[in-house]
Backbone bond lengths (Angstrom), bond angles and torsions (degrees), N, CA, C in turn:
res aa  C-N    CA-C-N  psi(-1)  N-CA   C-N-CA  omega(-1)  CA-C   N-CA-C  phi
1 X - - - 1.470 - - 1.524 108.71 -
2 X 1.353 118.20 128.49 1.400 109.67 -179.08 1.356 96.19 -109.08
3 X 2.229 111.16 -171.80 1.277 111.28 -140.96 1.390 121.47 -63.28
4 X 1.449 102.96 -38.07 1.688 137.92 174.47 1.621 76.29 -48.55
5 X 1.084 137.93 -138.50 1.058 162.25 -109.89 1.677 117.31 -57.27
6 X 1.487 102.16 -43.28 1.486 93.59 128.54 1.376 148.85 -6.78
7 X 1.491 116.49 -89.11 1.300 146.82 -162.39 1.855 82.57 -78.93
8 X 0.961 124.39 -41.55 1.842 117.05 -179.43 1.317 99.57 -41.94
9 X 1.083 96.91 -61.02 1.937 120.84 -151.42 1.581 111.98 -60.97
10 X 1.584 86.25 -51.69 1.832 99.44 168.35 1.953 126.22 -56.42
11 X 1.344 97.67 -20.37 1.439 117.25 179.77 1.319 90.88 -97.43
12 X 1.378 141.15 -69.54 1.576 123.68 -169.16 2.150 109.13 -55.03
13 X 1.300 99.26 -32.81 1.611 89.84 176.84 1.304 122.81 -63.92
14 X 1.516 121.83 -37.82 1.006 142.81 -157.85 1.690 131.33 -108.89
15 X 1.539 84.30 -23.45 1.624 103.41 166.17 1.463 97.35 73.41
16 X 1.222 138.76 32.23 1.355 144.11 164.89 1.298 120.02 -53.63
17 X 1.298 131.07 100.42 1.872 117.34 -179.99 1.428 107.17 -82.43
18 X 1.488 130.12 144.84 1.120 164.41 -166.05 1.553 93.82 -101.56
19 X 1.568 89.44 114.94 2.164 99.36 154.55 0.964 102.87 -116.27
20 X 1.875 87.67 134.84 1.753 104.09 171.36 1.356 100.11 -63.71
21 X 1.928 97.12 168.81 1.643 108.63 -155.88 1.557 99.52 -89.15
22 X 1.598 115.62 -8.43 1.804 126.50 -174.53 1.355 83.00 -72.94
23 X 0.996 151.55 -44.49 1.721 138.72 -118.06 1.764 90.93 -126.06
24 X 1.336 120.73 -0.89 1.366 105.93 171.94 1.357 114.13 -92.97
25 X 1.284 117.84 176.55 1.835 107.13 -170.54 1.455 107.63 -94.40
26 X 1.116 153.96 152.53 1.145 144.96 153.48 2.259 111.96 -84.30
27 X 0.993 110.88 140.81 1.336 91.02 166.77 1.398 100.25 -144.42
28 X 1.806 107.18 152.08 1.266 126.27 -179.56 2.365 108.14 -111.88
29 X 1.904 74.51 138.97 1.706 65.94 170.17 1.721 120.24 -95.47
30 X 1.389 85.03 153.07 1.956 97.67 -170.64 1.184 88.38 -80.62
31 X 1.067 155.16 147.38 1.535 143.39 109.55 1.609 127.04 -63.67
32 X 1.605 111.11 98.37 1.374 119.00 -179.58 1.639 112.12 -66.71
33 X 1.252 94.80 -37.04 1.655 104.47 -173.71 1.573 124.11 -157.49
34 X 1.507 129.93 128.69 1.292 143.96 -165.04 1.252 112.90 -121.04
35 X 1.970 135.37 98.55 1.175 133.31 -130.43 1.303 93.06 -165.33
36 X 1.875 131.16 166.77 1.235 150.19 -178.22 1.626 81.17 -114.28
37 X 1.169 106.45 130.85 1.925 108.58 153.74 1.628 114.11 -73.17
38 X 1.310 87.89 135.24 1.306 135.87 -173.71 1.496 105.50 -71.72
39 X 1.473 111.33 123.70 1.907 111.28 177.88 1.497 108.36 57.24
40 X 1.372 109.25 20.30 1.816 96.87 168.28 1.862 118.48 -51.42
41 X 0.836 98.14 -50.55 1.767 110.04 -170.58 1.491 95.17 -58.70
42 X 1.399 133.39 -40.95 1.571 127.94 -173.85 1.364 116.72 -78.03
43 X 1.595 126.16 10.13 1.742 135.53 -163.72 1.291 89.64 -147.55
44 X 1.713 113.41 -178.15 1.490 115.43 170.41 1.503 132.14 -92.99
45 X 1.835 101.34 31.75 1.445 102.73 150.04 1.835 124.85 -31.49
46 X 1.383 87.03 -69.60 2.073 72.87 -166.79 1.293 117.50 -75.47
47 X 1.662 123.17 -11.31 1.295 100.68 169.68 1.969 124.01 -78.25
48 X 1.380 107.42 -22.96 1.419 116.83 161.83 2.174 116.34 -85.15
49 X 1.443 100.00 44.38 1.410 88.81 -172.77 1.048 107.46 -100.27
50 X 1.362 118.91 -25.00 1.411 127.52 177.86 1.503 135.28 -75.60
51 X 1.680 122.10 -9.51 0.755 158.78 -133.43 2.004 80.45 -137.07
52 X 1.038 128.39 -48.10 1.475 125.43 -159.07 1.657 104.08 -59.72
53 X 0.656 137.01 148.95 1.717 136.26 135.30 1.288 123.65 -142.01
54 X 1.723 111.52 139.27 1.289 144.82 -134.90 1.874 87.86 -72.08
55 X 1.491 113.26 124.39 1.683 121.98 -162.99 1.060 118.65 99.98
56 X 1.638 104.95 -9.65 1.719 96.54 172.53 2.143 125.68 -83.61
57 X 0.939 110.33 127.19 1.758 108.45 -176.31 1.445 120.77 -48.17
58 X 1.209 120.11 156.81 1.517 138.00 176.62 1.182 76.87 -123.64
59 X 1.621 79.09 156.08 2.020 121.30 154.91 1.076 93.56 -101.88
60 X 1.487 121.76 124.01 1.787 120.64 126.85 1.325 138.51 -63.34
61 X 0.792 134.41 117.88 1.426 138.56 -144.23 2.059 102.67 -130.28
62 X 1.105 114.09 102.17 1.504 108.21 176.20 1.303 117.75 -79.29
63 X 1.153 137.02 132.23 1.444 146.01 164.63 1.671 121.97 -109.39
64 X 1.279 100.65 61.69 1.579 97.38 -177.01 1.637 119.35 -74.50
65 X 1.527 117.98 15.02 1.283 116.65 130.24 1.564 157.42 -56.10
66 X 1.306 102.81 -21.26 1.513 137.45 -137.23 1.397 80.62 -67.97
67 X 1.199 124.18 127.24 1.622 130.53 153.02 1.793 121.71 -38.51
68 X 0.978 109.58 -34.31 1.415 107.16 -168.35 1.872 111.46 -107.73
69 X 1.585 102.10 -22.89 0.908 108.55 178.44 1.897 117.25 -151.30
70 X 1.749 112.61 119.06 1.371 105.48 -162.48 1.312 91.13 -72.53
71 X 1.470 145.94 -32.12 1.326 137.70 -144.34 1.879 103.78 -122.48
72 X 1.062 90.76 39.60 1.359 111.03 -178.76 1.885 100.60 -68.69
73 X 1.466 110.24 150.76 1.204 107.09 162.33 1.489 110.50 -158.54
74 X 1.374 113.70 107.07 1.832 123.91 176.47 1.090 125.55 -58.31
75 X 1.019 121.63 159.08 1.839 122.87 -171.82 1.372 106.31 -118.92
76 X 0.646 150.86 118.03 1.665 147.28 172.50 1.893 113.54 -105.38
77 X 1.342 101.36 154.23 1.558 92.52 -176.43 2.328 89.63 -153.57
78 X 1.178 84.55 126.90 1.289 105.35 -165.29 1.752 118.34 44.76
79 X 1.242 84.73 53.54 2.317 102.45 177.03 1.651 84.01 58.82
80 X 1.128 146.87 35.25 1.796 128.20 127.37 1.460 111.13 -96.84
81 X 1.678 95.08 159.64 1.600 91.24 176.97 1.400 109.35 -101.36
82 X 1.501 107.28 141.54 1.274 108.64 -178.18 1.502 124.12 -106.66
83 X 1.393 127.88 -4.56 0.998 135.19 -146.59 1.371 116.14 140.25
84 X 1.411 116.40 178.65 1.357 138.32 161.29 1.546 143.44 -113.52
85 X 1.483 129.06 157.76 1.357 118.40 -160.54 2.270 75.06 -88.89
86 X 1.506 86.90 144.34 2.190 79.49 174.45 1.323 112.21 -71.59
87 X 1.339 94.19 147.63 1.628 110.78 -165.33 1.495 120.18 -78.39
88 X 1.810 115.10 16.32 1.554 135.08 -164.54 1.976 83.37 -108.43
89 X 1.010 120.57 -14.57 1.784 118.56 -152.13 1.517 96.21 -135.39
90 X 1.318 141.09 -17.30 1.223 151.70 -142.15 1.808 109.89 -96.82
91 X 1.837 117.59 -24.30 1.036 128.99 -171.01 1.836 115.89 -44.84
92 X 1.328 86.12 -70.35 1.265 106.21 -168.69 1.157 124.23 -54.39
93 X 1.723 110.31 -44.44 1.708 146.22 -174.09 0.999 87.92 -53.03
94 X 1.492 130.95 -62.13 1.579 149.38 -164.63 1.335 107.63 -43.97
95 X 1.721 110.94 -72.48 1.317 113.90 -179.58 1.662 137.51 -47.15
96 X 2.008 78.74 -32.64 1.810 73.20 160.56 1.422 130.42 -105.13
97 X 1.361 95.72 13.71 1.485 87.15 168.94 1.330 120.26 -85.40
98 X 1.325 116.05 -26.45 1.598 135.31 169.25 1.773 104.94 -63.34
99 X 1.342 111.38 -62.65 1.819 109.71 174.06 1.388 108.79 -42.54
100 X 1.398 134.35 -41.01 1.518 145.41 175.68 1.929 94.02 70.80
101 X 1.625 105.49 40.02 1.709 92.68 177.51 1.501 96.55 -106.09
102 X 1.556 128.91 11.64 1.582 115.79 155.57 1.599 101.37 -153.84
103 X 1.361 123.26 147.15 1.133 150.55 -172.62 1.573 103.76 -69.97
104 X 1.399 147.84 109.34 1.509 136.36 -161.46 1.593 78.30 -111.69
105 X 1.516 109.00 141.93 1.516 118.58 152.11 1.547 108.89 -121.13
106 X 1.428 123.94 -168.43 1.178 129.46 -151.60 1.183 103.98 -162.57
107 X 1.733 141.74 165.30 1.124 144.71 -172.38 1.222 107.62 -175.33
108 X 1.388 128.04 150.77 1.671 132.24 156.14 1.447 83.70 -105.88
109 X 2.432 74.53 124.10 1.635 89.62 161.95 1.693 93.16 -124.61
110 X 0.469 123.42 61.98 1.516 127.30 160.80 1.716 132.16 164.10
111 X 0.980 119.91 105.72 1.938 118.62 -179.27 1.901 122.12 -99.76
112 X 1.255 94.99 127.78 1.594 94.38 -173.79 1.505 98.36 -123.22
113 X 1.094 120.65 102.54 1.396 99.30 -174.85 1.937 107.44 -102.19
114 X 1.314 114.51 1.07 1.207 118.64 170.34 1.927 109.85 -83.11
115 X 1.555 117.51 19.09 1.370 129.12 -170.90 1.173 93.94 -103.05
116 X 1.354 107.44 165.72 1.582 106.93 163.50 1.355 125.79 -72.81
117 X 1.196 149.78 157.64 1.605 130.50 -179.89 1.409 140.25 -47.66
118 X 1.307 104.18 -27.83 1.614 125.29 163.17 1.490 93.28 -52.81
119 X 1.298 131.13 -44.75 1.439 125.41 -153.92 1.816 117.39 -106.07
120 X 1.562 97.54 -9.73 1.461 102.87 -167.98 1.496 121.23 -53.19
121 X 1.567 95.25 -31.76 2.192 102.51 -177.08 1.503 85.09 -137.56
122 X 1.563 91.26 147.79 1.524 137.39 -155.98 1.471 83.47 -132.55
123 X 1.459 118.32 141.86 1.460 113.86 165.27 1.175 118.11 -161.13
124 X 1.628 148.11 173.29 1.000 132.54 -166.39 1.538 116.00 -132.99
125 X 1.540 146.67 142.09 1.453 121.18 -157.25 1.463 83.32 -120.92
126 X 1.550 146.68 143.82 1.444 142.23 -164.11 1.440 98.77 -162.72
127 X 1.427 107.36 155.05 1.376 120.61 164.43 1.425 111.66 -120.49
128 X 1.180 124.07 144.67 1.525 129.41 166.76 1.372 131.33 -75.31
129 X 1.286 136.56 88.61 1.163 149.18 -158.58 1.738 108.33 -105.93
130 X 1.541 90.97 121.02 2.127 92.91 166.46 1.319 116.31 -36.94
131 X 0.996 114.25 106.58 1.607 109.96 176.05 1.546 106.12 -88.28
132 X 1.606 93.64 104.40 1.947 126.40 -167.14 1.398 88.26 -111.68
133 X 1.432 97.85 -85.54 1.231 146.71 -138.08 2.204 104.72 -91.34
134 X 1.691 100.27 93.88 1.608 98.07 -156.93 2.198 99.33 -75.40
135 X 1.568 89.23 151.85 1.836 85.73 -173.97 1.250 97.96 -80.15
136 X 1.708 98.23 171.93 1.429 94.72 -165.62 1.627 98.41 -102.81
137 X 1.430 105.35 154.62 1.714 119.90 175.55 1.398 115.17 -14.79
138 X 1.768 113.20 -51.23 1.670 118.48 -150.07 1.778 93.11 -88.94
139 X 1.475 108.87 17.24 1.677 103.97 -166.98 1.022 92.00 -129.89
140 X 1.384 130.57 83.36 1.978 126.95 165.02 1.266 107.21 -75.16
141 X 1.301 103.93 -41.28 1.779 116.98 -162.31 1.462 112.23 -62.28
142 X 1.471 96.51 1.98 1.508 87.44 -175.68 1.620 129.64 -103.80
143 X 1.602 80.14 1.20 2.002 112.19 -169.25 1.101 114.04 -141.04
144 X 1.773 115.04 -4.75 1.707 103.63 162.73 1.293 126.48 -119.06
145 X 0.994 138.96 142.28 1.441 128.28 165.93 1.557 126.41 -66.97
146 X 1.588 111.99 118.06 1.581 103.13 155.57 1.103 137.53 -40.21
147 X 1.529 107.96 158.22 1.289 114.37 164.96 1.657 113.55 -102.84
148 X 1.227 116.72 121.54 1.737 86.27 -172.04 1.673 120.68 -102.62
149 X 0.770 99.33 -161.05 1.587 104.35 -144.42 1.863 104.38 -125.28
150 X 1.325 105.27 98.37 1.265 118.49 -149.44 1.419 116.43 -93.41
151 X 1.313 136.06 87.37 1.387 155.09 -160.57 1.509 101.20 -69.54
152 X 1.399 141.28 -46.69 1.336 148.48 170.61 1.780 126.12 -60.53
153 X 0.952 105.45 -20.63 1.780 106.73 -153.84 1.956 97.24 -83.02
154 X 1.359 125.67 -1.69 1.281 123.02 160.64 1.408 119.10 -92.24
155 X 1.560 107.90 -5.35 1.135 112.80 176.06 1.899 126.27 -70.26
156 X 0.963 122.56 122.39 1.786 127.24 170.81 1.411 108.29 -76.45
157 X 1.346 123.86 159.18 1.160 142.72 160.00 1.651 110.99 -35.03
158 X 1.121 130.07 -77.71 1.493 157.79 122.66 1.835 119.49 36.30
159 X 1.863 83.89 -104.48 1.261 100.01 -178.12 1.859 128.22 -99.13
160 X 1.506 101.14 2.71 1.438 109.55 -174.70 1.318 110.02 55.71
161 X 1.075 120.76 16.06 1.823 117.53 166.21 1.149 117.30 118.45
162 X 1.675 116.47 -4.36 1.519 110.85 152.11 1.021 127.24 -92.72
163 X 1.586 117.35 91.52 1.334 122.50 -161.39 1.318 102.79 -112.25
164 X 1.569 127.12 161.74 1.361 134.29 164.64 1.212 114.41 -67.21
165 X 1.448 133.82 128.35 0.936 119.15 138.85 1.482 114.09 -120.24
166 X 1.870 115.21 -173.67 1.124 127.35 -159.00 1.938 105.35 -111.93
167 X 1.734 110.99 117.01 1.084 106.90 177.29 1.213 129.30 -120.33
168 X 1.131 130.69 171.81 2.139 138.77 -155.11 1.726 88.26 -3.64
169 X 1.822 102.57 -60.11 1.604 99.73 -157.83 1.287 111.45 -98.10
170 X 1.499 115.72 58.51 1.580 128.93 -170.09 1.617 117.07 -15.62
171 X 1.612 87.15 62.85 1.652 122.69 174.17 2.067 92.99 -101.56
172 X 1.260 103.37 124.30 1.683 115.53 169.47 1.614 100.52 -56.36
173 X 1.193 127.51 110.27 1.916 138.68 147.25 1.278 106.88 -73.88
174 X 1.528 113.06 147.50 1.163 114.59 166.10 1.777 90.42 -108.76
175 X 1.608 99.00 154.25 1.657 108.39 -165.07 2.096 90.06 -87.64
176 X 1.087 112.28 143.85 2.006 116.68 155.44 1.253 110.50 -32.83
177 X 1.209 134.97 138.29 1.007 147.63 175.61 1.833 97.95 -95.95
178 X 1.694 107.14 118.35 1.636 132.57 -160.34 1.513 101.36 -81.93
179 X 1.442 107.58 178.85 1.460 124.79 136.70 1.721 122.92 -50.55
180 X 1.572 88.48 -53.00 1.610 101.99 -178.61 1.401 107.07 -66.87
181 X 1.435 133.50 -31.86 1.142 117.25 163.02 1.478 133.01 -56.36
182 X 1.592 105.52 -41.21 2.033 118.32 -179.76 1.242 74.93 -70.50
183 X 1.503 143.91 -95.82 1.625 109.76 -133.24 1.386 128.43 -61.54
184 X 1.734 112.87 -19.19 1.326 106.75 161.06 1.601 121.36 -54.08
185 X 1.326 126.40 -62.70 1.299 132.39 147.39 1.805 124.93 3.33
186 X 0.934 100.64 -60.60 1.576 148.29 -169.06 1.604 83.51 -69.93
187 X 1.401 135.93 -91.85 1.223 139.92 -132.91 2.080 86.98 -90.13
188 X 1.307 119.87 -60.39 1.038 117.12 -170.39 1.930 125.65 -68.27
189 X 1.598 99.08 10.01 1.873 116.61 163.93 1.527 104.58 -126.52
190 X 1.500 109.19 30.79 2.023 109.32 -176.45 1.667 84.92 -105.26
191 X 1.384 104.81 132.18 1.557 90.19 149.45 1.450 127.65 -107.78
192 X 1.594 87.77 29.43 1.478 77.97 155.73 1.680 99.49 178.62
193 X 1.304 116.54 -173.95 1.596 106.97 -150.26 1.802 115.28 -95.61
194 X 1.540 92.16 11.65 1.682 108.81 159.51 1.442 107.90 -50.79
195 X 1.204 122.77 -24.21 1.496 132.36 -173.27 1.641 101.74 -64.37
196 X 0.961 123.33 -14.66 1.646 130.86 -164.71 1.362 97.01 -115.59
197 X 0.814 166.10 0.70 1.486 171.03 109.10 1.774 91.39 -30.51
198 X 0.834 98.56 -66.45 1.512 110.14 -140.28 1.704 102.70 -71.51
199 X 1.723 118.28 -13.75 1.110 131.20 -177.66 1.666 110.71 -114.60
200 X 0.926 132.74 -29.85 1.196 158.31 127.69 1.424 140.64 -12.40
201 X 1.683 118.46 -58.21 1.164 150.61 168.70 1.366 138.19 -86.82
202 X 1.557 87.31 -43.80 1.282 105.07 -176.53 1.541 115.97 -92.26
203 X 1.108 116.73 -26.93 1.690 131.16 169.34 1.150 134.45 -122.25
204 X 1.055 124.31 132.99 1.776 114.13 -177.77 1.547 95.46 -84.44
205 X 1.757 103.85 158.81 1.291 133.59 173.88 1.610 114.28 -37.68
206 X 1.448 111.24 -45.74 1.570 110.03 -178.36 1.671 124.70 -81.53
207 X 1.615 111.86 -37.44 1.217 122.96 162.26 1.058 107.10 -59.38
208 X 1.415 134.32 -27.87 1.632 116.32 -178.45 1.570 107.11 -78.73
209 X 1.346 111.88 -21.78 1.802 117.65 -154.77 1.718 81.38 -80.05
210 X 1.209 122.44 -58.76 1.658 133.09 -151.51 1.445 76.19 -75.64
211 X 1.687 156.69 -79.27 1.200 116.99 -137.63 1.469 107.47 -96.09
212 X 1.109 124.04 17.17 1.671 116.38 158.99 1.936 104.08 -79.37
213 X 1.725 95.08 -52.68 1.980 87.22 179.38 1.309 126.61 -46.56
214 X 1.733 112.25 -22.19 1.818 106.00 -150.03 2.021 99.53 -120.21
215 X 2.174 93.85 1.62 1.534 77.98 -163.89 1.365 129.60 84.43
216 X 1.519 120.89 28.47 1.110 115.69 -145.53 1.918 98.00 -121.07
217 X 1.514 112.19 22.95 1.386 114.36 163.25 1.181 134.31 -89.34
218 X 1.382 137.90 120.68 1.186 142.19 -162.43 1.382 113.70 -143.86
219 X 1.224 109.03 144.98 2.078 122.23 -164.25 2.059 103.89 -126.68
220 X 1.099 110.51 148.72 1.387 108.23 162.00 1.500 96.02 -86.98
221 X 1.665 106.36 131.29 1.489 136.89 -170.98 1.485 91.91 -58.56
222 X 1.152 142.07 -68.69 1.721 157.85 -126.69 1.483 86.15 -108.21
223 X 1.730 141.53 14.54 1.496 131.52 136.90 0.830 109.52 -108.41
224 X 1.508 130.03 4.92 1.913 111.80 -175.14 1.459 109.33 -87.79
225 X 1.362 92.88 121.08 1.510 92.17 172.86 1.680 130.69 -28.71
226 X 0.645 116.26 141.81 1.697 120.79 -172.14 1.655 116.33 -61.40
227 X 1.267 108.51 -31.63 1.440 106.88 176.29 2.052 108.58 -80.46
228 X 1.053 100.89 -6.45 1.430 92.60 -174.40 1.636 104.15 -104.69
229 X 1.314 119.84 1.72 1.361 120.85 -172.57 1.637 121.14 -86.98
230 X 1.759 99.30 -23.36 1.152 125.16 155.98 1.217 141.43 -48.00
231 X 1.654 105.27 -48.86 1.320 129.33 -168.96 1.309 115.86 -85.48
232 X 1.463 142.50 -141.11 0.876 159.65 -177.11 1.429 123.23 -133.93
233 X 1.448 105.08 36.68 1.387 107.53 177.08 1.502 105.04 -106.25
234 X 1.059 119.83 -2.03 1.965 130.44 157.32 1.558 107.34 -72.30
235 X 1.253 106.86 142.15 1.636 114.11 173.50 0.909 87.69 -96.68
236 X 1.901 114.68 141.51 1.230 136.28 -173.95 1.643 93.71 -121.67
237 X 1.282 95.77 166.78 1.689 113.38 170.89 1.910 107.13 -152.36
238 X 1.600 100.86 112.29 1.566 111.74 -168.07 2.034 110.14 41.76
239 X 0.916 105.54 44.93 1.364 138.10 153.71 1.423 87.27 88.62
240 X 1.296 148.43 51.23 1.886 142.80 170.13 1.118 84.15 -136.57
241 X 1.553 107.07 118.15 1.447 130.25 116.35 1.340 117.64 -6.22
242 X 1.244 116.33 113.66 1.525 138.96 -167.11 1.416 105.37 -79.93
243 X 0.857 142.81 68.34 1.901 147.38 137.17 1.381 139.05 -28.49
244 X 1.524 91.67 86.43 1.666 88.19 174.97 1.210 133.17 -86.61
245 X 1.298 112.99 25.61 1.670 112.75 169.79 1.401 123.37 -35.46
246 X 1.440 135.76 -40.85 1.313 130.34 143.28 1.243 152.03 -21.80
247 X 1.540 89.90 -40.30 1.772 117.00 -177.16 1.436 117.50 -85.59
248 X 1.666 118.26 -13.07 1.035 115.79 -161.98 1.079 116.30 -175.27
249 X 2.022 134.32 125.22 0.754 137.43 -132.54 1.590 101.78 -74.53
250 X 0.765 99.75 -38.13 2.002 105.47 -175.66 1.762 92.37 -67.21
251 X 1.580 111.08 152.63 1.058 109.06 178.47 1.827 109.37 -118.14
252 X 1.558 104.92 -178.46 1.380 89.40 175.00 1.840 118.28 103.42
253 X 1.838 103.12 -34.12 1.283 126.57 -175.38 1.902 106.13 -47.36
254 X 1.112 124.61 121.56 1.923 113.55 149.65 1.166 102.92 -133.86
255 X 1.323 89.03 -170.97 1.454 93.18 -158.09 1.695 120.05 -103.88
256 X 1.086 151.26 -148.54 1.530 134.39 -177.40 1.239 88.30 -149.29
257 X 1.081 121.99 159.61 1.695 165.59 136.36 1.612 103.24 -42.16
258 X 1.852 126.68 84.70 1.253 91.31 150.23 1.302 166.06 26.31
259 X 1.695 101.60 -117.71 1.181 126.33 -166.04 1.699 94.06 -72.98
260 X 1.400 117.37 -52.44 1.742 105.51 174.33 1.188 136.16 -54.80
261 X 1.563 110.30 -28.12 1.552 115.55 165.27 1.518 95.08 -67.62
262 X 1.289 153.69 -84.67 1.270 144.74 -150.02 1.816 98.38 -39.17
263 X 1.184 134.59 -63.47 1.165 118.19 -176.36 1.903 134.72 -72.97
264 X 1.542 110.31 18.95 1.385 108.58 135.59 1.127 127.27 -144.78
265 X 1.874 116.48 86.95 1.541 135.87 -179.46 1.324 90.00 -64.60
266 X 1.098 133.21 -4.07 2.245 106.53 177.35 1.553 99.67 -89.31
267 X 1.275 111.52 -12.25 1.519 101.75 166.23 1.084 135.93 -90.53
268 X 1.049 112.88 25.25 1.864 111.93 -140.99 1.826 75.34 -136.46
269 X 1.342 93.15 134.51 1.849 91.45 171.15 1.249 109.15 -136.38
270 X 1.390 135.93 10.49 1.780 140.89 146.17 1.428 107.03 179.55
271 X 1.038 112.05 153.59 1.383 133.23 150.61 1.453 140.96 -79.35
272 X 1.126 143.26 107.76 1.318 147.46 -139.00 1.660 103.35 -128.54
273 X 1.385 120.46 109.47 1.306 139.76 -178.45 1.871 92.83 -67.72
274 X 1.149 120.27 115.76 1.422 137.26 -175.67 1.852 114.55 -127.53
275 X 1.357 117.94 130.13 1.313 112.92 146.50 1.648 139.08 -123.56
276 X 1.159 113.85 160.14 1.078 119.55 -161.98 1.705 108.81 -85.90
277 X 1.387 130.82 -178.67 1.203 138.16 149.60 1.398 132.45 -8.33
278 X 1.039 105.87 -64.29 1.421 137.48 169.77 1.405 131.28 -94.04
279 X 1.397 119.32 20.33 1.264 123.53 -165.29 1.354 135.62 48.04
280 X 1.197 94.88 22.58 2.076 103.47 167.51 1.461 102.53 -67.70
281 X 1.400 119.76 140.09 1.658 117.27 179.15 1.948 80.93 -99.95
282 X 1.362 74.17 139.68 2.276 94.55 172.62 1.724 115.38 -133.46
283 X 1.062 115.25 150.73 1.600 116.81 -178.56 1.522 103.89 -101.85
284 X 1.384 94.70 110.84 1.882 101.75 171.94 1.538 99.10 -84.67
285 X 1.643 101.03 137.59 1.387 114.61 176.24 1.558 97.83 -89.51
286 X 1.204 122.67 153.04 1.284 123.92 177.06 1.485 81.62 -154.32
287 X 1.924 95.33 126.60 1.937 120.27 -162.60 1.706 87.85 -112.26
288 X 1.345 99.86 135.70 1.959 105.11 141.57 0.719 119.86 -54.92
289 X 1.695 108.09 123.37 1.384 122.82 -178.64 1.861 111.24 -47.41
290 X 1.078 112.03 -49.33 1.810 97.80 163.15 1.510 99.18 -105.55
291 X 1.291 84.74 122.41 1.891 87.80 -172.28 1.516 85.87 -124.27
């Protein structure tokens, strides 16, 4: 008996009715949003990472309790939590998941597990729409998936990306210390994923890139906590504390240490887009009062 004849037989036994293939619905996915989950490394993202593969579904899960965030929304992947949708993209998603006037699903479309954890799942948040009505040209984003764009994967165990390498006069360089390096910094001394708020929200992508390259962090002296005034989290020049009283009408201003500010974000309670005299844009550190 072949397949046809089969499938007859199974419908005359069973009384099965047949829909034509015009009369079924077709549906297309929207893509609302294309994102890395948020606080994977702080839930049981990495111990279920291996186990993931790229097409498999999330739950969204709303928590408009959440202490840190009312419009919070969790991701879960086989009933664990893995993370969060980020709380810079999360507004809107939120509202309708609470209105309940469209159904949001979720997917991993992409796994890196040689990334750092911030970067390991790529995922996509979509609605299912009758596909009637074709999108228009200037709207890809709304029917394809990214590829994303992976800030971690030069990173070592080690040095987070300031690595040696060997040049013309196979003399050891040490590489600049990046953006991509402070937020690694940044996320891997957070204990916990307030660190993403706080990098996220408070600064855009380019002001962070330009004042990590040029040195461009600065604190009022007479709020820094007292234990840090000691140390070496001030940029010095031939051992003086760098003073910009010159630069800027408020006095009192110096300048910070980089790479040491990136390693204590629990002290750090915003960033403040500032200019100087002359129109240099600078990043005011603003510390917890017990930091």
């Amino acid at each position: 008996m072949n397949r046809s004849s089969f499938i007859r037989n199974l419908i005359g036994t069973f009384g099965l009715s047949v829909v034509p293939l015009h009369l079924i619905k077709q549906y297309q996915k929207i893509y609302l949003l294309q994102c890395f989950v948020r606080g994977f490394r702080f839930y049981d993202g990495e111990t279920m990472l291996n186990a993931m593969k790229e097409g498999d579904m999330l739950e969204l899960v709303r928590e408009p309790d959440n202490t840190y965030d009312n419009c919070a929304i969790a991701l879960y992947y086989n009933r664990q939590k893995i993370g969060f949708v980020p709380a810079e993209s999360n507004e809107v998603l939120s509202r309708l998941m609470d209105a309940k006037v469209v159904e949001l699903q979720a997917e991993i479309t992409h796994l890196e597990k040689k990334a750092q954890a911030w970067e390991n799942v790529h995922i996509a948040v979509y609605v299912l729409k009758d596909n009637v009505d074709t999108i228009h040209p200037n709207q890809p984003y709304l029917t394809q998936l990214e590829t994303p764009h992976y800030h971690s994967l030069k990173y070592n165990n080690n040095t987070y990306g300031r690595v040696y390498y060997d040049d013309e006069d196979d003399e050891n360089v040490y590489s600049p210390y990046t953006a991509d390096d402070f937020y690694q910094d940044m996320v891997d001394n957070s204990a916990n994923d307030g660190v993403y708020d706080l990098l996220h929200n408070e600064i855009d992508v380019e002001t962070l890139s330009d004042a990590v390259d040029n040195n461009l962090f600065i604190t009022q002296l007479n709020k820094l906590p007292n234990k840090f005034k000691s140390g070496n989290l001030l940029q010095t020049l031939d051992g003086a504390v760098i003073n910009l009283d010159n630069f800027f009408n408020d006095e009192g201003l110096v300048m910070l240490n980089v790479e040491k500010l990136a390693k204590i974000p629990s002290s750090i309670k915003s960033f403040v887009h500032t200019i100087d005299k002359t129109g240099n844009k600078f990043v005011e550190v603003v510390f917890n009062a017990i930091a």
